[in-house]
VMD Tcl script that builds the backbone (N, CA, C; Angstrom):
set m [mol new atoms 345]
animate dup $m
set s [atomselect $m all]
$s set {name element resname resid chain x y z} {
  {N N UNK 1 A 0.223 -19.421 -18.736}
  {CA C UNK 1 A -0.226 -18.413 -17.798}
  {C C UNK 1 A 0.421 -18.574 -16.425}
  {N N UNK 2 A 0.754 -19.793 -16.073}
  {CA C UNK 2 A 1.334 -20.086 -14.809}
  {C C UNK 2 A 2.833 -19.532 -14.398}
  {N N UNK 3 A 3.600 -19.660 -15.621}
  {CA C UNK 3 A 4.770 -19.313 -15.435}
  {C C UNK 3 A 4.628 -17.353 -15.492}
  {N N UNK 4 A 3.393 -17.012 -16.468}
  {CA C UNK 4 A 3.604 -15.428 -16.211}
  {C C UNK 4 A 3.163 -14.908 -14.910}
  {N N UNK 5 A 2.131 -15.539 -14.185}
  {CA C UNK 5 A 1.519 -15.392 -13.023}
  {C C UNK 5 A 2.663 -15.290 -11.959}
  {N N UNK 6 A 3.637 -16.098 -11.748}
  {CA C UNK 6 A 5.090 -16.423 -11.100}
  {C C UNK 6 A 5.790 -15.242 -11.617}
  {N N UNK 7 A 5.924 -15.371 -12.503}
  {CA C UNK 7 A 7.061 -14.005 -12.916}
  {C C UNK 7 A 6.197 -12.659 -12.236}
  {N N UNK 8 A 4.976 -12.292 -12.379}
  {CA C UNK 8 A 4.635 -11.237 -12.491}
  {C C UNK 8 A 4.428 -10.999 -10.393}
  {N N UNK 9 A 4.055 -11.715 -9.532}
  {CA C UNK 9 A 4.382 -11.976 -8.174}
  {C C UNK 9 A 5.352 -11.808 -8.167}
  {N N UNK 10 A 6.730 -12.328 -8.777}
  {CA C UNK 10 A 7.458 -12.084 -7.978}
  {C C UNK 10 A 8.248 -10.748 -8.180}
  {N N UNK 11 A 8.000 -10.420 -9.502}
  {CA C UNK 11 A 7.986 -8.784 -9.690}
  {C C UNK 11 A 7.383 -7.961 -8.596}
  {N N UNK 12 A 6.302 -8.172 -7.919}
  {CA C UNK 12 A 5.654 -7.301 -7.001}
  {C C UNK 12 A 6.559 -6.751 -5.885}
  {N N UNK 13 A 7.093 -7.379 -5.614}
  {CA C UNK 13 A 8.720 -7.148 -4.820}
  {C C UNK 13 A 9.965 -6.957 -5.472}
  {N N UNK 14 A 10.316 -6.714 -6.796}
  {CA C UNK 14 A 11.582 -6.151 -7.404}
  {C C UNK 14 A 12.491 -4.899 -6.827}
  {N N UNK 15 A 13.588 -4.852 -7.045}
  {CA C UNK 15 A 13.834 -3.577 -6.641}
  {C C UNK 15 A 13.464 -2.311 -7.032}
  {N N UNK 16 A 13.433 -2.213 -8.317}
  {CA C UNK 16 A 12.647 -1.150 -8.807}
  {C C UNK 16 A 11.330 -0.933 -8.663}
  {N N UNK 17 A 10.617 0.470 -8.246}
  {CA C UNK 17 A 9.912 0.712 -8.199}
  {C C UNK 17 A 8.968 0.645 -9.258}
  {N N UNK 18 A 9.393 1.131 -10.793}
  {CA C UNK 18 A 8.744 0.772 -11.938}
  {C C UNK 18 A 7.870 -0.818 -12.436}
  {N N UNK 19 A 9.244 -1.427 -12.127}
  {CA C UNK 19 A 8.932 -2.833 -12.219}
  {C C UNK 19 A 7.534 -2.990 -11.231}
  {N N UNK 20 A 7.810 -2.959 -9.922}
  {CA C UNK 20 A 6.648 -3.342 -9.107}
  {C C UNK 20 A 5.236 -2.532 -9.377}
  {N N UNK 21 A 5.273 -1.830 -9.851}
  {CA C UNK 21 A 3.977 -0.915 -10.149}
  {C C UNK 21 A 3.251 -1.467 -11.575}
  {N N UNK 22 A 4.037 -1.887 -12.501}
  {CA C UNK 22 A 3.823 -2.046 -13.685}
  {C C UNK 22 A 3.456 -3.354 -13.415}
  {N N UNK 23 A 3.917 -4.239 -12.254}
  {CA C UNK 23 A 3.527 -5.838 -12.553}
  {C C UNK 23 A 2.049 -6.201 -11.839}
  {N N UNK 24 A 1.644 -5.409 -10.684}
  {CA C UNK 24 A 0.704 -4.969 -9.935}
  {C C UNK 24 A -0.400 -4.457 -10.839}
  {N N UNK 25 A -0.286 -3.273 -12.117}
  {CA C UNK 25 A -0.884 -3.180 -13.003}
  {C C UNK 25 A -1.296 -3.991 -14.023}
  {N N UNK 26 A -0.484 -4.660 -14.592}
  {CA C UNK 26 A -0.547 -6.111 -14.963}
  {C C UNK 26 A -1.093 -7.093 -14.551}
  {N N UNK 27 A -1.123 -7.178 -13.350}
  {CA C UNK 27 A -2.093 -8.270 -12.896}
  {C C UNK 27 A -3.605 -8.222 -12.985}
  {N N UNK 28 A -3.548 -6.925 -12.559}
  {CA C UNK 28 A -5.138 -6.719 -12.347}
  {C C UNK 28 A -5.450 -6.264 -13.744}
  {N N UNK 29 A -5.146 -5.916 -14.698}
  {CA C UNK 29 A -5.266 -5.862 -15.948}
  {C C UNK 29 A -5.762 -7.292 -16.626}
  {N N UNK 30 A -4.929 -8.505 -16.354}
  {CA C UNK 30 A -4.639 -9.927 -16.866}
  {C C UNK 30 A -5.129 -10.757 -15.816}
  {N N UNK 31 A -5.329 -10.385 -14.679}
  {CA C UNK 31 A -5.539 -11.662 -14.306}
  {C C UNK 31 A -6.085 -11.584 -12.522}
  {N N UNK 32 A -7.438 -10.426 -13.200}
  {CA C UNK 32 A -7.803 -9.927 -11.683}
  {C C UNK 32 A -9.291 -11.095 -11.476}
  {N N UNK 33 A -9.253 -12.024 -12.294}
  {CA C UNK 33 A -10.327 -12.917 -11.750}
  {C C UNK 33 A -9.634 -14.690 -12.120}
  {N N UNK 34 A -8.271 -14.712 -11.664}
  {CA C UNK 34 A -7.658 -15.774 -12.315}
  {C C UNK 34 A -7.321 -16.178 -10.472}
  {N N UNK 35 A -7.439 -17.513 -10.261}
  {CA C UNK 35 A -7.767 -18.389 -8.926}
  {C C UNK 35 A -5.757 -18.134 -8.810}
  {N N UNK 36 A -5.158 -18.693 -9.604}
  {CA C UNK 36 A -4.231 -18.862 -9.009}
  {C C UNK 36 A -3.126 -17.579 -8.697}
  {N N UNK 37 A -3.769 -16.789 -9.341}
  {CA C UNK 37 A -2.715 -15.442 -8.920}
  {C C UNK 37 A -3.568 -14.734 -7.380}
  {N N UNK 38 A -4.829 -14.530 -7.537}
  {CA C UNK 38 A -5.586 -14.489 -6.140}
  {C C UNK 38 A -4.820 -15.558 -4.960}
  {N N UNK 39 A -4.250 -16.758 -5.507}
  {CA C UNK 39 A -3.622 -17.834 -3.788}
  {C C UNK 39 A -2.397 -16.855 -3.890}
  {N N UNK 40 A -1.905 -16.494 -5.018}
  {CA C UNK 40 A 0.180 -16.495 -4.631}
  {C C UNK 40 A -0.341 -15.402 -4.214}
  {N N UNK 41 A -0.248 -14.377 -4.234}
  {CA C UNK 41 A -1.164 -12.641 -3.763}
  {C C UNK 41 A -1.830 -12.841 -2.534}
  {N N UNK 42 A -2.126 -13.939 -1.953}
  {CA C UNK 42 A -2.703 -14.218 -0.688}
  {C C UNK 42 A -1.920 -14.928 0.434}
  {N N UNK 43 A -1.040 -15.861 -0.316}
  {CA C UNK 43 A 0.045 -16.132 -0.180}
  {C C UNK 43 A 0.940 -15.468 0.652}
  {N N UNK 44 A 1.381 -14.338 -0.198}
  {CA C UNK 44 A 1.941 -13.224 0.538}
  {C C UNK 44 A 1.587 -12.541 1.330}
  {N N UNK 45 A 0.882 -12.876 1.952}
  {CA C UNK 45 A 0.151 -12.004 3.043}
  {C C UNK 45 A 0.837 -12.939 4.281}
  {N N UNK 46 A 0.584 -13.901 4.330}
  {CA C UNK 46 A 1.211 -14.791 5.725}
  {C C UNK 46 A 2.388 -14.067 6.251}
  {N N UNK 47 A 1.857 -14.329 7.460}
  {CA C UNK 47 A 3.212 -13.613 8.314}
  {C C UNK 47 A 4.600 -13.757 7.889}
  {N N UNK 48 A 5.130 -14.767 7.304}
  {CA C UNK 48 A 6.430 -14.621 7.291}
  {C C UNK 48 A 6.371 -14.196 6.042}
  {N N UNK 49 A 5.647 -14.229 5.146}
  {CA C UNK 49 A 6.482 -14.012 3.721}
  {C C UNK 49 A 5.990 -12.511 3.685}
  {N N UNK 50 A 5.161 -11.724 4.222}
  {CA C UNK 50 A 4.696 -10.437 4.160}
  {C C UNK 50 A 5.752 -9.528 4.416}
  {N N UNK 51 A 6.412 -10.148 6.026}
  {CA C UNK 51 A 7.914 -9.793 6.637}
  {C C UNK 51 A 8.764 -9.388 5.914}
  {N N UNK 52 A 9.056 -10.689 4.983}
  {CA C UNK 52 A 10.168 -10.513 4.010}
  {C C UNK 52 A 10.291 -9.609 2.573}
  {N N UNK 53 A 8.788 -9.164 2.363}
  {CA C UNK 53 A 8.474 -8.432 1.276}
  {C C UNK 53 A 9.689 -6.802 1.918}
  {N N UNK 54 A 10.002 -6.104 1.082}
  {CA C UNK 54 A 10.695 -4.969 0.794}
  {C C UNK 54 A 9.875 -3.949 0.152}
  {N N UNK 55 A 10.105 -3.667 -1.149}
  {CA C UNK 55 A 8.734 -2.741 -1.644}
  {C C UNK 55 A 7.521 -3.313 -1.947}
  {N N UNK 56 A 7.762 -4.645 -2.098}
  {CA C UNK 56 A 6.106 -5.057 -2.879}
  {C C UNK 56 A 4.732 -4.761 -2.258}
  {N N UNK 57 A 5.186 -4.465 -0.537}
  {CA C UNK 57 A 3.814 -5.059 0.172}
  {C C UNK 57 A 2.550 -4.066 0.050}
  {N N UNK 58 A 2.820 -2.970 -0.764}
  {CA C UNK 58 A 1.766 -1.895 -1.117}
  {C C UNK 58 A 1.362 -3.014 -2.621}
  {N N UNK 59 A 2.139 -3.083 -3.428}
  {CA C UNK 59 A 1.572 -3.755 -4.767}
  {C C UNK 59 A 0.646 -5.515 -4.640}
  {N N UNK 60 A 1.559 -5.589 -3.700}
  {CA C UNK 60 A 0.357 -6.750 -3.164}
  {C C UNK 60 A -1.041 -6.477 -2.816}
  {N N UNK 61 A -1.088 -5.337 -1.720}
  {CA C UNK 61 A -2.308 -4.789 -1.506}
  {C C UNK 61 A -3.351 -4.591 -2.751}
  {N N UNK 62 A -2.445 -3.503 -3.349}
  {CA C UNK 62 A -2.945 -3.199 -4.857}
  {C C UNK 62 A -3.208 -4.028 -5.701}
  {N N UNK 63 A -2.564 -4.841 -6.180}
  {CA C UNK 63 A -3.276 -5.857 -6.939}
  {C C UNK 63 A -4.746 -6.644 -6.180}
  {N N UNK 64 A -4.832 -7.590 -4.915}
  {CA C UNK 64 A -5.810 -7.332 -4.349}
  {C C UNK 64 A -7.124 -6.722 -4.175}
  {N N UNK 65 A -6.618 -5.604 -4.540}
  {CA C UNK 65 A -7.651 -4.217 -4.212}
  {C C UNK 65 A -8.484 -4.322 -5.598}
  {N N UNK 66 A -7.767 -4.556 -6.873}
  {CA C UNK 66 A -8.063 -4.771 -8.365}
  {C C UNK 66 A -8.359 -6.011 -8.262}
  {N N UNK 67 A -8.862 -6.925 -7.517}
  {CA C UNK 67 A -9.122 -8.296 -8.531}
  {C C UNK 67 A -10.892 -7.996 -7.908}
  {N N UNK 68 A -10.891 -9.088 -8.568}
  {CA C UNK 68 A -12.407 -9.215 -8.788}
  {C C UNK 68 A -13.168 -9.905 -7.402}
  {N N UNK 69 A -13.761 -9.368 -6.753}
  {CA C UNK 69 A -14.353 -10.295 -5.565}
  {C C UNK 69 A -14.612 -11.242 -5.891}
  {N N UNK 70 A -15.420 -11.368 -6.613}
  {CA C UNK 70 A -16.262 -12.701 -7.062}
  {C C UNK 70 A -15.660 -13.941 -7.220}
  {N N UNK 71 A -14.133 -13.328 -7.397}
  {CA C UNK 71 A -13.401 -14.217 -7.981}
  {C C UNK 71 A -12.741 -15.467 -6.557}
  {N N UNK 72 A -12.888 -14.636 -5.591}
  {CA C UNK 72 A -12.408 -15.530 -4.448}
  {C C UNK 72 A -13.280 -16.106 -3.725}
  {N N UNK 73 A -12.435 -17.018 -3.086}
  {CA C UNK 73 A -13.624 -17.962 -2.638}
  {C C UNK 73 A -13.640 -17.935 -0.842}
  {N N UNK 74 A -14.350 -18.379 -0.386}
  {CA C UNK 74 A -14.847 -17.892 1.053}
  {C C UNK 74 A -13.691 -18.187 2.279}
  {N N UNK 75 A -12.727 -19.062 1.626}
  {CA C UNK 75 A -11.518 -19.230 2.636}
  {C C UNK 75 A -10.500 -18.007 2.356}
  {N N UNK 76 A -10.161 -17.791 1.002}
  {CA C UNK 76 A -9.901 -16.937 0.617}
  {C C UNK 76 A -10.061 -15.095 1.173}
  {N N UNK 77 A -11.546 -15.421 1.402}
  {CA C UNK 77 A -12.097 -14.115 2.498}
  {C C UNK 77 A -11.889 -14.018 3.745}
  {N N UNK 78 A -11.675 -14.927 3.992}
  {CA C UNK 78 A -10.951 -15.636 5.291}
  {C C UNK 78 A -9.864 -15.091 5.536}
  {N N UNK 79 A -8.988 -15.778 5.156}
  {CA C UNK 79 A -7.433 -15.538 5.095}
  {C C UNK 79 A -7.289 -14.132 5.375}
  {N N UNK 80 A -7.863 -12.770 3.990}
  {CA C UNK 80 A -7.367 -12.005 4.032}
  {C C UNK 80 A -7.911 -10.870 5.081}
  {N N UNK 81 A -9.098 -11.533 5.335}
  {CA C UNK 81 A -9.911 -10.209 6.910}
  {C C UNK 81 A -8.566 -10.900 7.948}
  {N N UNK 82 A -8.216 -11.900 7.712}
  {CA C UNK 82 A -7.139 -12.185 9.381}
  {C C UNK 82 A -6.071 -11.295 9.075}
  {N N UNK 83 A -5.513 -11.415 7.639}
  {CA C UNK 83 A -4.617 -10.782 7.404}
  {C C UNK 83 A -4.313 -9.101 7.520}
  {N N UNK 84 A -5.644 -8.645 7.321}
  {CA C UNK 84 A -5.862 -7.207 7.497}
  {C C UNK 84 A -5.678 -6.487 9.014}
  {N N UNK 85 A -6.437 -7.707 9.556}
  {CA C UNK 85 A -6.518 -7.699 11.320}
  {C C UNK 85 A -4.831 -7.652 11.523}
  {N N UNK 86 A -3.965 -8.846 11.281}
  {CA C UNK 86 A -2.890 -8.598 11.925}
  {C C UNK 86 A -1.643 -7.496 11.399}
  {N N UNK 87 A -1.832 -7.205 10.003}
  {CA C UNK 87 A -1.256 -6.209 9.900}
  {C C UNK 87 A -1.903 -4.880 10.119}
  {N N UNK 88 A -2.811 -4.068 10.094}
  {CA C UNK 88 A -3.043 -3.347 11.357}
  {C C UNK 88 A -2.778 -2.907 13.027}
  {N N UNK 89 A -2.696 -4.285 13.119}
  {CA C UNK 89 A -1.640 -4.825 14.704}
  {C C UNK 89 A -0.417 -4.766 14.305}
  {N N UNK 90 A 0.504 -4.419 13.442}
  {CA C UNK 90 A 1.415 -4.688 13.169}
  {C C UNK 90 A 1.697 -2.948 12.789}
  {N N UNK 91 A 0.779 -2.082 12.635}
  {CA C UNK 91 A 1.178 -1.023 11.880}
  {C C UNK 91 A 1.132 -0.312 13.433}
  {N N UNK 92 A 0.217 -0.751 14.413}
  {CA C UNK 92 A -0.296 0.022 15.407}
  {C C UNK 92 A 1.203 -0.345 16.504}
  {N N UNK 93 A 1.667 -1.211 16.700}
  {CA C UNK 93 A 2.776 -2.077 17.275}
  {C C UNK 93 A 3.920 -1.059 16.807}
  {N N UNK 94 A 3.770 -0.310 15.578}
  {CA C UNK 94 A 5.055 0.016 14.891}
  {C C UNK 94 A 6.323 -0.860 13.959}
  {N N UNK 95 A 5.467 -2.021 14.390}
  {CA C UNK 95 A 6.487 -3.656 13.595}
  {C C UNK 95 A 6.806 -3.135 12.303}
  {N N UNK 96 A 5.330 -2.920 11.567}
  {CA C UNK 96 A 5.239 -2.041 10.616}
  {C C UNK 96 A 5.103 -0.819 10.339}
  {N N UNK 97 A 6.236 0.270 9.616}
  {CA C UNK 97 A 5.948 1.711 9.466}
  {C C UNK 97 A 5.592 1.798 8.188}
  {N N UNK 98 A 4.357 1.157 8.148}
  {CA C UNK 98 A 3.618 1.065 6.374}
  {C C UNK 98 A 3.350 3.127 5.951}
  {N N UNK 99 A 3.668 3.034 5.145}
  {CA C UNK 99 A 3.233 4.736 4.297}
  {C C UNK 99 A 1.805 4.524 3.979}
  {N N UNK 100 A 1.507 6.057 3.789}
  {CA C UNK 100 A -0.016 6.255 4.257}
  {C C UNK 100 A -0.280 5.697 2.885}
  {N N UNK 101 A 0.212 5.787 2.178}
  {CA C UNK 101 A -0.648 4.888 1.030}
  {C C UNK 101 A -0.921 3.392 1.164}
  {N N UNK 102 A 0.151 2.866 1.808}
  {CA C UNK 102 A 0.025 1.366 1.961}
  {C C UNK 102 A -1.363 1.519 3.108}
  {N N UNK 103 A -1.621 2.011 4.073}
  {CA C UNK 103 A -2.203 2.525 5.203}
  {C C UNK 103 A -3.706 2.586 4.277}
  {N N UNK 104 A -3.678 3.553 3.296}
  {CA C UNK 104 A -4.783 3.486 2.221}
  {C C UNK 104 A -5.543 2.302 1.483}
  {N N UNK 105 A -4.448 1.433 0.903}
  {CA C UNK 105 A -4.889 -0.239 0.200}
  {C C UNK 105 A -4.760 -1.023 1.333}
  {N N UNK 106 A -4.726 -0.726 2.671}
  {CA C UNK 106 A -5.287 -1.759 3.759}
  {C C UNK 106 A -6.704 -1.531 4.289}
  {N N UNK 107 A -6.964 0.134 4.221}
  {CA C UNK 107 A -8.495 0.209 4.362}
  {C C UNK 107 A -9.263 -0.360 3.625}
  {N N UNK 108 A -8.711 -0.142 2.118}
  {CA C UNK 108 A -9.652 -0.685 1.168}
  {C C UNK 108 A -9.963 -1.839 1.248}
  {N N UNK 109 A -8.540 -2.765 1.379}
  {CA C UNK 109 A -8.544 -4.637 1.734}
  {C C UNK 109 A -9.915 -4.552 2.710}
  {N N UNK 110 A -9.959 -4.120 3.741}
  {CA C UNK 110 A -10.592 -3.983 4.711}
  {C C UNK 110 A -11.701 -4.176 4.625}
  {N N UNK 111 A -12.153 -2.356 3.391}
  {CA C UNK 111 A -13.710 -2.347 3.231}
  {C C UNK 111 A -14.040 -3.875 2.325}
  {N N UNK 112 A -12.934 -3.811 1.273}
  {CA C UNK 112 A -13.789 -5.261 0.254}
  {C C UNK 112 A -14.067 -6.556 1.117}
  {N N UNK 113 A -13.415 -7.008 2.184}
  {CA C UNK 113 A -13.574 -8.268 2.520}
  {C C UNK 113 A -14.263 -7.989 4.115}
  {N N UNK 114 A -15.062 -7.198 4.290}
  {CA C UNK 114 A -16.161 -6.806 5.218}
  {C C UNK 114 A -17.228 -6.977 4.823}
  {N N UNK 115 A -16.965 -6.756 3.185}
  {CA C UNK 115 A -18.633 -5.989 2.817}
  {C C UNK 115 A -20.032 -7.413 2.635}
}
mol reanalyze $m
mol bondsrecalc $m
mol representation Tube
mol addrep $m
């Protein structure tokens, strides 16, 4: 599972659009209450590696958005309300010109790790 968990992250950023949608679907299909795909998926959220994402950073969201609350744990909730906070600052800054859909799976990030 470890090595598909790796493959399927790092699909979330492929060049193709197919690929990244389908691996994002996949996850949360396979492995929306699995600890270690919730860290790499959280992972990516840190400032620098979020930066470096290209298309994935909506499928990151998205997968996210599909896992299971329950499944994370309270640092975990942590992490990603900071993370929401600074990319918001980041969309408002213009750093980021996220599309309204990405704009969409950040509200949601938002509402789940508020509630």
């Amino acid at each position: 599972d470890s090595a598909e968990i790796e493959r399927l992250i790092a699909a979330l950023d492929d060049r193709d659009l197919d690929t990244r949608t389908a691996a994002a679907d996949q996850l949360i299909q396979r492995y929306a209450a699995s600890a270690p795909a919730l860290e790499r998926a959280i992972e990516l959220l840190a400032p620098g590696s979020f930066g470096r994402l290209q298309g994935g950073r909506i499928q990151v969201l998205r997968f996210l958005n599909g896992s299971q609350l329950s499944a994370w744990s309270p640092v975990q909730r942590a992490q990603v309300a900071e993370a929401v906070l600074r990319l918001r600052g980041a969309i408002e800054s213009g750093r980021w010109k996220a599309t309204e859909a990405a704009r969409t799976e950040l509200e949601r990030l938002s509402q789940r790790v508020s509630a």
